[in-house]
LOTI-381682 format. One line per field, with one value per residue (C-alpha): x, y, z; residue in one letter; residue number from 1. Coordinates in Angstrom, 2 decimals. Layout:
// residues N
east	c(X,...)
north	c(Y,...)
up	c(Z,...)
code	c(a,...)
pos	c(NUM,...)
This chain:
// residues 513
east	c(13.27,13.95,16.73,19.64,18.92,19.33,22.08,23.99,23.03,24.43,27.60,28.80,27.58,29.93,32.68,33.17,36.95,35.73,32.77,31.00,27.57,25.36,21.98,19.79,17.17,19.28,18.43,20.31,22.12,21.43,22.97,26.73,27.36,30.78,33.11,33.81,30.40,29.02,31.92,30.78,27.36,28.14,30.56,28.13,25.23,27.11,28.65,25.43,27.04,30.04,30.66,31.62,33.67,33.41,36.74,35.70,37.69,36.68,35.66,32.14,32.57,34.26,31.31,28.72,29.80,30.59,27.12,25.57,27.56,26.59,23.11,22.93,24.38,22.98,19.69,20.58,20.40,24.52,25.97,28.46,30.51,32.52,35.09,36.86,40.14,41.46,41.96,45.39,45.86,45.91,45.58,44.11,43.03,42.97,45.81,47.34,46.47,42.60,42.90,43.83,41.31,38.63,40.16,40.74,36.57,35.86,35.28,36.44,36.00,37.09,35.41,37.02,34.92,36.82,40.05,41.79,44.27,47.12,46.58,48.72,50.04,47.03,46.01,48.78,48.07,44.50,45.91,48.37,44.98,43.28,40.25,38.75,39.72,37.09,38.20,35.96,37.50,38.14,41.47,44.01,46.40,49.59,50.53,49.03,46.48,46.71,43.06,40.39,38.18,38.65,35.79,36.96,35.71,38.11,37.23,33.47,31.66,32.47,29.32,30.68,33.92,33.61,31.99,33.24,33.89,29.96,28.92,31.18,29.46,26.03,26.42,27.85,24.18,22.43,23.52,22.15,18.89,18.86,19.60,17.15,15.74,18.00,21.28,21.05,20.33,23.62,25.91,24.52,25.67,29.17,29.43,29.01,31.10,34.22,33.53,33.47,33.49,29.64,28.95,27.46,26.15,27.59,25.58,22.55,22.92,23.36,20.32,18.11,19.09,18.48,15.02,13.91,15.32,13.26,10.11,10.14,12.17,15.18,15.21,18.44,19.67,17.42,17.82,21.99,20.86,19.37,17.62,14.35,15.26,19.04,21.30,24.62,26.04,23.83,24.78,28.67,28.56,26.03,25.87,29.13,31.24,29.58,30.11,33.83,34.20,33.61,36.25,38.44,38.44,38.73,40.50,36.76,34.36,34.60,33.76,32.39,29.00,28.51,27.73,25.61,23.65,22.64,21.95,19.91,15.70,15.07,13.90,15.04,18.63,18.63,18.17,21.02,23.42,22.26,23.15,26.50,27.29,26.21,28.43,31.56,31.24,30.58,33.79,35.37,34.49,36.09,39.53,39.41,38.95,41.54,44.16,43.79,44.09,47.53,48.48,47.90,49.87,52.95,53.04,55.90,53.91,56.82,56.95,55.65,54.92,53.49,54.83,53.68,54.39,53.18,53.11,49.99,47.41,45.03,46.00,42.56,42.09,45.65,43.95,41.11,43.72,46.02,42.98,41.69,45.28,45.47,42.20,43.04,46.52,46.28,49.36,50.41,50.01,51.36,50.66,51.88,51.89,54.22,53.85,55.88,56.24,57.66,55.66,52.47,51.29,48.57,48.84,46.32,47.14,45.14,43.92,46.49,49.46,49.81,50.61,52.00,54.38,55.05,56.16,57.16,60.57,61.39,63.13,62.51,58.80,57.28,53.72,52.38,49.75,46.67,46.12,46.21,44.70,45.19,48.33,49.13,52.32,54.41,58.16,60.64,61.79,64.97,63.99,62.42,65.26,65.65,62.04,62.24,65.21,63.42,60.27,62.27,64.55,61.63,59.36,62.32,62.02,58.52,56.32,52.54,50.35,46.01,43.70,42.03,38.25,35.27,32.20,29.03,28.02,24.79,22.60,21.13,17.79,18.43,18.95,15.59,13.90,12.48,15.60,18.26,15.28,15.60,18.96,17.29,16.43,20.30,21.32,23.42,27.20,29.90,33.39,32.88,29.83,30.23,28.18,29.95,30.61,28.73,30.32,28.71,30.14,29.76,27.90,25.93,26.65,23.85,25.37,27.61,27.86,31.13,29.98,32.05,35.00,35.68,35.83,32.30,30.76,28.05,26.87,23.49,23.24,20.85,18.14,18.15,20.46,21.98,25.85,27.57,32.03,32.83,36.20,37.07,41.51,43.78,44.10,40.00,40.13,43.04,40.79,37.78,34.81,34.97,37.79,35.50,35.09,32.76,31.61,32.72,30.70,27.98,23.97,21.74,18.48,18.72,16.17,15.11,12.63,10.36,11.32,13.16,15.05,17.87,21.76,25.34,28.08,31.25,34.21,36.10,36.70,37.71,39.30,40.42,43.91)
north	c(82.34,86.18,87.87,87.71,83.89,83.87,85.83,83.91,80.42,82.06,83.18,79.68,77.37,79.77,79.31,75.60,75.63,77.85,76.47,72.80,73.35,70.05,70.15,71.85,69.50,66.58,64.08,61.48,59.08,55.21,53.59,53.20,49.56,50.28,46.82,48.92,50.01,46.37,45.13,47.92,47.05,43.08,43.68,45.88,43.44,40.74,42.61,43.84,42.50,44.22,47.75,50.35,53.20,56.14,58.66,61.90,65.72,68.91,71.10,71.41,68.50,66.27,67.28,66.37,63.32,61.85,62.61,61.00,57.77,57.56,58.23,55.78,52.81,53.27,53.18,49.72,48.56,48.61,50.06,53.04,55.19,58.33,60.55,63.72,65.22,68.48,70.40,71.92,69.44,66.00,67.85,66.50,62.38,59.19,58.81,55.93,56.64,56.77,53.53,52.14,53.62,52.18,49.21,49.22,49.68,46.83,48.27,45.96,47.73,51.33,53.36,56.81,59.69,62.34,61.59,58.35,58.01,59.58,57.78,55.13,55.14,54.55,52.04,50.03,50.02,48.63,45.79,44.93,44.57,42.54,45.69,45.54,48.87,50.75,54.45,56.70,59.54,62.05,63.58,62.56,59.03,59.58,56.15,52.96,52.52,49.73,49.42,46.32,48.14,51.97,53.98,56.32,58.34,57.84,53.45,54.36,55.54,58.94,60.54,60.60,61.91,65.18,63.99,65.50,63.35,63.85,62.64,59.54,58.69,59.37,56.96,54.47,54.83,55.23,52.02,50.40,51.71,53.69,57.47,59.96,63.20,64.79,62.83,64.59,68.02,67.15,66.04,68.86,72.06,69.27,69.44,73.39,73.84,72.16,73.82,70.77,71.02,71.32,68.52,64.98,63.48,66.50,69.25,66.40,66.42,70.22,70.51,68.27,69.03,72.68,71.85,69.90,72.82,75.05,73.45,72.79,74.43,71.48,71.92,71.47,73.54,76.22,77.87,78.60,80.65,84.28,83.72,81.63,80.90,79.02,78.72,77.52,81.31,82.41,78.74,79.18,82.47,82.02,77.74,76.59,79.32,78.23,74.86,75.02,77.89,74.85,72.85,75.89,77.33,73.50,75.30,76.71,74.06,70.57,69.63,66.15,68.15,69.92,65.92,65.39,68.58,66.75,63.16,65.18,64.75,67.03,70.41,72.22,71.16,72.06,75.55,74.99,73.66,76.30,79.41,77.40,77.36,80.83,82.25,80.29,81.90,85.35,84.46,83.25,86.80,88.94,86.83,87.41,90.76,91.77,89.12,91.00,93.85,93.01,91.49,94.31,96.57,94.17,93.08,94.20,95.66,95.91,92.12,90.01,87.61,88.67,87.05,87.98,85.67,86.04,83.71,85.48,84.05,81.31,78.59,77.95,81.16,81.65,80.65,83.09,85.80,84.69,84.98,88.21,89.41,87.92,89.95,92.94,93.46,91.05,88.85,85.55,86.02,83.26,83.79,81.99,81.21,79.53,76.52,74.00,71.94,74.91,77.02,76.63,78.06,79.06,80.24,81.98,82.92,85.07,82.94,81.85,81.00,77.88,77.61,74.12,75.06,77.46,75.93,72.02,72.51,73.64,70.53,70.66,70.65,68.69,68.77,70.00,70.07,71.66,72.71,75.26,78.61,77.17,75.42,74.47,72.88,73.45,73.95,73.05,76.53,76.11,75.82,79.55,81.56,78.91,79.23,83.24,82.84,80.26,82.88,85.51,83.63,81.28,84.64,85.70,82.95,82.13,81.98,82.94,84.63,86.13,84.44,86.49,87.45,87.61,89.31,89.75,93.81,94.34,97.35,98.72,98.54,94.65,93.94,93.71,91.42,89.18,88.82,88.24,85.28,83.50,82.87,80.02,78.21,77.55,77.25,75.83,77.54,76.62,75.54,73.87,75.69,78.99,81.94,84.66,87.78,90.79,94.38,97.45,99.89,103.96,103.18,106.13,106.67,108.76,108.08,106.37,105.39,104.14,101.15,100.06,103.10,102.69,98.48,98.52,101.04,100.74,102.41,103.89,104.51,106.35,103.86,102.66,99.81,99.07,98.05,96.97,96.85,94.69,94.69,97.16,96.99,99.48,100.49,101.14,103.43,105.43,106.10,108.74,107.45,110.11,107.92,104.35,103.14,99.92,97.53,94.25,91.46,89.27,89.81,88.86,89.74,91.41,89.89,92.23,92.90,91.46,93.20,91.78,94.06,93.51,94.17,94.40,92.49,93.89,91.58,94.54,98.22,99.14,102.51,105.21,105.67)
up	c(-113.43,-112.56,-114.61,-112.24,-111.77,-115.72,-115.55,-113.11,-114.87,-118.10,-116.57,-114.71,-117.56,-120.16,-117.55,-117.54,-116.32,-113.35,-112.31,-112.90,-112.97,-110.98,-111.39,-108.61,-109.01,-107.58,-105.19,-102.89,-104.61,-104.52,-101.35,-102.25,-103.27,-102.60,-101.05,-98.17,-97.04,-97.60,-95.41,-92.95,-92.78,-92.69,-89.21,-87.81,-88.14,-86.94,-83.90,-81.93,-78.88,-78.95,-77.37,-80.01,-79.44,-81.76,-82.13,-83.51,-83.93,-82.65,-85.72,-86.86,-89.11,-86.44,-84.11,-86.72,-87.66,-84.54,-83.36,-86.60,-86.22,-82.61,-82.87,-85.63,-84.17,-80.77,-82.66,-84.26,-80.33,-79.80,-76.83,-78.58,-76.29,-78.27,-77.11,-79.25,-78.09,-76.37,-79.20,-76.82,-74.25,-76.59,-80.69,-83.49,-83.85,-82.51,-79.82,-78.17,-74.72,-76.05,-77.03,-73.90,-71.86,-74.47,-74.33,-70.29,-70.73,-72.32,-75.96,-78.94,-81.92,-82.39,-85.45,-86.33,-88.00,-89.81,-88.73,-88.32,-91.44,-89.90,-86.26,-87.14,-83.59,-82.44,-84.80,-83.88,-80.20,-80.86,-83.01,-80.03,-77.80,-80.78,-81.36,-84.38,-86.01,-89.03,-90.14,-91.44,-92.79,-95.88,-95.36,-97.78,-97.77,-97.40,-96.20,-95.93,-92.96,-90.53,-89.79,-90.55,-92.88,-94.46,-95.49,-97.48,-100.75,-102.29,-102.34,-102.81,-106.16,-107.95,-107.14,-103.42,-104.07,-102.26,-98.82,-95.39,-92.21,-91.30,-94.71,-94.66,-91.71,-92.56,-95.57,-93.32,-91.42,-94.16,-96.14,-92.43,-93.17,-90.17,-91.50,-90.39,-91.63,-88.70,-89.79,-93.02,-91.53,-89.30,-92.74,-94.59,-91.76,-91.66,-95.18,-95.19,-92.24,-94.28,-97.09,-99.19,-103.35,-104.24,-106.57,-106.37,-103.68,-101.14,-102.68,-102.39,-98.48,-98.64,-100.74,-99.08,-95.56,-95.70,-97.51,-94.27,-91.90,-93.80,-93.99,-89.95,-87.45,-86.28,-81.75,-82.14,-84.92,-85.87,-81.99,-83.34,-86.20,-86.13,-89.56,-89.85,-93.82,-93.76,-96.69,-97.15,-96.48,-92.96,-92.13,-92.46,-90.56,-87.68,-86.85,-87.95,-85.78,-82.78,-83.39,-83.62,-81.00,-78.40,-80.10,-80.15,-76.27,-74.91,-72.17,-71.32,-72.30,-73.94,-77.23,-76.20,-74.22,-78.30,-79.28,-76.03,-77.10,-80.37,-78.98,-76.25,-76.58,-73.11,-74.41,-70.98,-71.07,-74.70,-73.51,-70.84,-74.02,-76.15,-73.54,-72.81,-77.08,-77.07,-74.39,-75.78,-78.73,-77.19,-75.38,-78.76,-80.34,-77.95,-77.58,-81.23,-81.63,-78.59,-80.23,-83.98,-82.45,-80.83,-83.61,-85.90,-83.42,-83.75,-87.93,-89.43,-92.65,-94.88,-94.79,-97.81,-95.24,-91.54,-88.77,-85.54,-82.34,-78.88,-76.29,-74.29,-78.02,-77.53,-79.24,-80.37,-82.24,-83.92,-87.02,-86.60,-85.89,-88.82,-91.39,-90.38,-91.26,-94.30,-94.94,-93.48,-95.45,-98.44,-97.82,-96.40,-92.24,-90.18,-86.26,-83.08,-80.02,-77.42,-75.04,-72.58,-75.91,-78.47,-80.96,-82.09,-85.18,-88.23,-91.50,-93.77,-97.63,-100.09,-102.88,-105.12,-102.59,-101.83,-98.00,-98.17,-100.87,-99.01,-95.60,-96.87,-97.44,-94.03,-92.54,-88.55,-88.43,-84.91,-87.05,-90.13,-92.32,-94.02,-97.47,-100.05,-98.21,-94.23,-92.62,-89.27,-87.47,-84.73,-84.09,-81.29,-79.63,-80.98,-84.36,-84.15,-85.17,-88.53,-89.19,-89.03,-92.07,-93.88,-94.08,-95.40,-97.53,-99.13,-100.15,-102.43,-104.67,-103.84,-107.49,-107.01,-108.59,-107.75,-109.46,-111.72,-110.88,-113.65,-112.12,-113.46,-113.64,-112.41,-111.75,-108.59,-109.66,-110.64,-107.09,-106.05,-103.28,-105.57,-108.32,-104.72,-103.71,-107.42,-106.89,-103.99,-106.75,-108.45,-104.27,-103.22,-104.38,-102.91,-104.21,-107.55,-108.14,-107.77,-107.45,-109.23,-108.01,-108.84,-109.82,-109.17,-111.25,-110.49,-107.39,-106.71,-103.04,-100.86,-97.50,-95.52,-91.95,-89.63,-87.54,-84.54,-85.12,-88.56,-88.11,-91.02,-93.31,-94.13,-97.62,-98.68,-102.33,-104.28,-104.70,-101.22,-101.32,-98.24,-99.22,-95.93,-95.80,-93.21,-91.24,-94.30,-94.83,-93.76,-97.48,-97.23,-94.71,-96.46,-99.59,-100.24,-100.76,-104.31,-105.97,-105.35,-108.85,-107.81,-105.02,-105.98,-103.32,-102.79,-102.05,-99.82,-98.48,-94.70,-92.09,-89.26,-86.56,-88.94,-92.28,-95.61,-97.99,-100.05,-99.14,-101.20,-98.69,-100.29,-101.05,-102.73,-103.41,-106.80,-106.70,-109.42,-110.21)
code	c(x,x,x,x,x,x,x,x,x,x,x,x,x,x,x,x,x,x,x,x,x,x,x,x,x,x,x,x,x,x,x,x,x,x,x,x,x,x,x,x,x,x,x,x,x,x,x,x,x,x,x,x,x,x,x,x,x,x,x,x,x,x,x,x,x,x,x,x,x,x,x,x,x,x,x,x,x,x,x,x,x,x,x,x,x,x,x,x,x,x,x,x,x,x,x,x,x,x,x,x,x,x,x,x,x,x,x,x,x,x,x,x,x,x,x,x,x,x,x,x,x,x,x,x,x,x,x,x,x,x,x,x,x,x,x,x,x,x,x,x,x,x,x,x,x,x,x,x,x,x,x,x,x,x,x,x,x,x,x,x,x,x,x,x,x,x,x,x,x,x,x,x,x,x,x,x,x,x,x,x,x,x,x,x,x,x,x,x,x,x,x,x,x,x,x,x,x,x,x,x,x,x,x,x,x,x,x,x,x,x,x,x,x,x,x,x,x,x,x,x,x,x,x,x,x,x,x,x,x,x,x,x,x,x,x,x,x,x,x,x,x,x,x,x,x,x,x,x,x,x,x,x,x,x,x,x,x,x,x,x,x,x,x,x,x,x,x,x,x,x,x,x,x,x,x,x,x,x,x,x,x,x,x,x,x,x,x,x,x,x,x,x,x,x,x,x,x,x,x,x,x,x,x,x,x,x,x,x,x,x,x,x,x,x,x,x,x,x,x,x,x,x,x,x,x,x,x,x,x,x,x,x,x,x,x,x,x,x,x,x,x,x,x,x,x,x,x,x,x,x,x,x,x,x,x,x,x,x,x,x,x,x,x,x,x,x,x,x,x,x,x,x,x,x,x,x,x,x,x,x,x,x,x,x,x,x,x,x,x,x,x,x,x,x,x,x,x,x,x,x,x,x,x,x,x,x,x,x,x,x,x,x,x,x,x,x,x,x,x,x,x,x,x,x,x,x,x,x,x,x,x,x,x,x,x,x,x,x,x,x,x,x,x,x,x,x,x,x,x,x,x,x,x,x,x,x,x,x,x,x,x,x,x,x,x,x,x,x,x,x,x,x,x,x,x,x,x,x,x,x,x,x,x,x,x,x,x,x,x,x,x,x,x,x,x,x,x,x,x,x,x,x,x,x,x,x,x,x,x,x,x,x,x)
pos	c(1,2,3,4,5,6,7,8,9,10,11,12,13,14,15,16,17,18,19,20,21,22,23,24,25,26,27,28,29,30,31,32,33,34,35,36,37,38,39,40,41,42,43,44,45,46,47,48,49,50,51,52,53,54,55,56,57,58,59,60,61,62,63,64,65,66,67,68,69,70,71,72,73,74,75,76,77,78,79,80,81,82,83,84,85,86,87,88,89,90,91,92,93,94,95,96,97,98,99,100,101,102,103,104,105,106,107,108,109,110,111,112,113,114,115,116,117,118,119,120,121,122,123,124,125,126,127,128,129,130,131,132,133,134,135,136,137,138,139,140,141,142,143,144,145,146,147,148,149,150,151,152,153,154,155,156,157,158,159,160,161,162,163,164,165,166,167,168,169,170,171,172,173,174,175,176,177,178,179,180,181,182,183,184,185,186,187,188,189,190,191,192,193,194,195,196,197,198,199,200,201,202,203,204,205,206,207,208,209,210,211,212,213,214,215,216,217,218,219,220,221,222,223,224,225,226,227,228,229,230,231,232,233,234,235,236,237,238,239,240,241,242,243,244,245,246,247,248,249,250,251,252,253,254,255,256,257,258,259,260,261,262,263,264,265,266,267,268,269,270,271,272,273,274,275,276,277,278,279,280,281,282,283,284,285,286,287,288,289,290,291,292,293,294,295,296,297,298,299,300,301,302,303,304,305,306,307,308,309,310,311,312,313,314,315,316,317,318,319,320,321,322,323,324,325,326,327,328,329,330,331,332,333,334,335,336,337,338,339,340,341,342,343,344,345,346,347,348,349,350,351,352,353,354,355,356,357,358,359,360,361,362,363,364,365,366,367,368,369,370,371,372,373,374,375,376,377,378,379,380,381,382,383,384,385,386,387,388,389,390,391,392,393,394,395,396,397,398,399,400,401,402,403,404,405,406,407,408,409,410,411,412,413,414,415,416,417,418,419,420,421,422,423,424,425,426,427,428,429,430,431,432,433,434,435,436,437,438,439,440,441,442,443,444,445,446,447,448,449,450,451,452,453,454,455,456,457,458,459,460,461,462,463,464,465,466,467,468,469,470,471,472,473,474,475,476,477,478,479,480,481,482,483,484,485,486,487,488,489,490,491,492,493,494,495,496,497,498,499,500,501,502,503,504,505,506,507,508,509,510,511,512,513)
């Protein structure tokens, strides 16, 4: 094991309240035994006659798993039909009106995948028209479920205590017998994509899955990434995006054609699928960028908390918007948007504040939820004003405090191509197994370069180590680059035209004085 693999292995084992170290030798756990998958498999073996339907979401996850529960049952010879909602027109879950249609189609048993603990609407109008109701989901309980059978992790052993929507369902399939080498490529992007706690039988999938994508090109998923080798992080920032930019812009394209693209076997309307994904998320990119950049123009900066409303934003990107504020300035950002209905609306939080803390004690919320870093909810219009007071009252009082960050100090010359490829052998990090940070202290800076007007830097330092700044704050740009004290970030090795060498992503500038 090269040094910095050492290092790094040292560093999270003598943190234990930080980070939980898993072995990365790990393989799939048994099939869970667990009283709710038996009772899953028993209906589904004794229903082959029946006509499923399958009610996914519209994230990455949502996508994923929807596919993996389709493909699986339609493979165990039952006629499945799925369906995932407008992300704008219809929002988040199972709704009554769904329910109807399946049933108006002759389907009898509805299964939900990622979502489906909330819909208790919906579950209700299925019991009126006698369906059989299963939810598959991972979101939290908050009240009891009126369904036939819940698969859930938290009812299922502690080694599968962490799994997203897609990895619910793929043990569903998988205690069937029927899971395939592609289902677990699916659960593992589903399980990076949600950014689920690395341990147990989720950093398994991830594991394993992204050993089979590497060892043979995937039709489907290697054509959405740029690199050829995939880990957890060019995963997150190349597939996953494109996934949910569908999801996102359902005003442009709809979600449901994402799951035909991964049940599809025809290699020429792959290509057509793949262009489509592609341009959505071209499309996604650009309503981004002009969005931040109006919403930059209009923060209030002296605010603890930035509030910035229009009603000209997407309602698909708010969130987007909302975290590259929180980025950019280093405080709570909450951005809007307005419809027919009333206000729309994200929130993004540096680590430490708690957004739900935050925003639950507001009392006139139309919907809300989300968790620690991202909320979302909406407001009647005439609860604006309120909201505006609550905001600035609530931050007055409001306790929180930055985590504090141990990095590991490293050396240029450490940084090597080899020493950044060891680190593939403690893969993969993620929450609850975390790869530290590293510090660069007294970085010896050759050259630097503006990229885009000043959006990136990119930094040359003396030993040709390529240490790139991207969407650098507005504090960043204020500073010389003679009072930087050290590059606090991440590395990874840069693949292009052909050629390998190693590169510093920066997380943060430490300056002096």
């Amino acid at each position: 094991m090269e040094n910095l693999a050492q290092k790094v292995l040292q560093f999270i084992v003598s943190n234990p309240k930080e980070w939980d170290y898993w072995t990365h030798t790990q393989r799939l756990a048994p099939v869970s035994q667990a009283p709710s998958i038996q009772s899953f498999v028993d209906f589904i073996s004794t229903h082959k006659d029946e006509k499923i339907f399958v009610g996914g979401d519209y994230d990455c996850d949502g996508i994923l798993a929807t596919t993996i529960m389709v493909h699986g049952l339609r493979r165990y010879g039952i006629e499945v039909g799925y369906y995932i909602p407008d992300r704008i027109r219809e929002g988040y879950g199972l709704h009554p009106q769904t329910v109807q249609k399946a049933h108006a189609k002759g389907y009898t048993t509805i299964i939900t995948v990622d979502n489906g603990v909330k819909a208790i609407d919906a579950l209700e109008k299925a019991k009126s028209y006698g369906m059989t109701t299963i939810v598959t989901d991972h979101h939290e309980i908050e009240n009891p479920v009126p369904c036939d059978l819940l698969v859930h992790p938290t009812n299922m052993e502690p080694v599968f205590s962490t799994l997203c929507g897609a990895g619910v369902a793929f043990e569903c399939i998988r205690a069937l017998g029927l899971a395939t080498g592609y289902d677990l490529e699916l659960a593992a992007i589903a399980s990076i994509g949600d950014v689920m706690i690395v341990k147990g039988q989720t950093r398994a999938i991830i594991q394993q899955g992204l050993k089979r994508l590497n060892e043979k090109a995937e039709s489907h998923i290697s054509p959405l990434a740029n690199d050829r080798q995939l880990n957890e992080v060019n995963v997150g920032f190349q597939i996953v995006p494109k996934l949910n930019a569908v999801g996102r812009l359902s005003n442009l394209g709809n979600v449901n054609t994402v799951v035909r693209y991964f049940l599809c076997s025809d290699r020429s309307q792959l290509f057509t699928f793949q262009q489509q994904i592609n341009q959505l998320n071209d499309r996604r990119k650009d309503l981004s960028m002009q969005m931040v950049n109006h919403a930059k123009a209009k923060c209030a900066l002296q605010e603890e908390v930035l509030l910035v409303s229009d009603a000209s934003y997407h309602e698909g990107i708010i969130g987007l918007v909302a975290g590259n504020l929180c980025n950019a300035y280093h405080k709570p950002a909450i951005v809007m948007t307005k419809n027919q209905e009333g206000y729309k609306a994200s929130m993004r939080s540096p680590e430490g504040f708690n957004c739900m803390a935050f925003l639950k004690d507001f009392p006139s919320y139309a919907t809300f939820g989300g968790h620690a870093q991202a909320a979302g909810f909406s407001l009647s219009p005439q609860d604006y004003t309120l909201f505006k007071k609550y905001i600035h009252d609530r931050i007055q009082t409001f306790q929180w405090e930055e985590p504090h960050l141990e990095t590991l100090s490293v050396l240029p010359e450490e940084l090597s191509l080899s020493a950044i490829q060891s680190l593939d052998q403690l893969r993969p990090f993620g929450p609850g197994f975390v790869c530290p940070s590293f510090e660069l202290i007294h970085p010896e800076i050759q050259s630097m370069f503006p990229i885009q007007n000043g959006k990136h830097v990119r930094y040359i330092l003396r030993n040709g180590l390529e240490c790139m700044n991207f969407n650098q704050t507005e504090q960043e740009k204020q500073k010389s680059v003679n009072q930087i004290y050290s590059f606090v970030g991440q590395v990874q090795i840069n693949q292009f035209r052909g050629q390998r060498k190693p590169s510093f992503i920066i997380e943060t500038i430490n300056y002096i004085g």
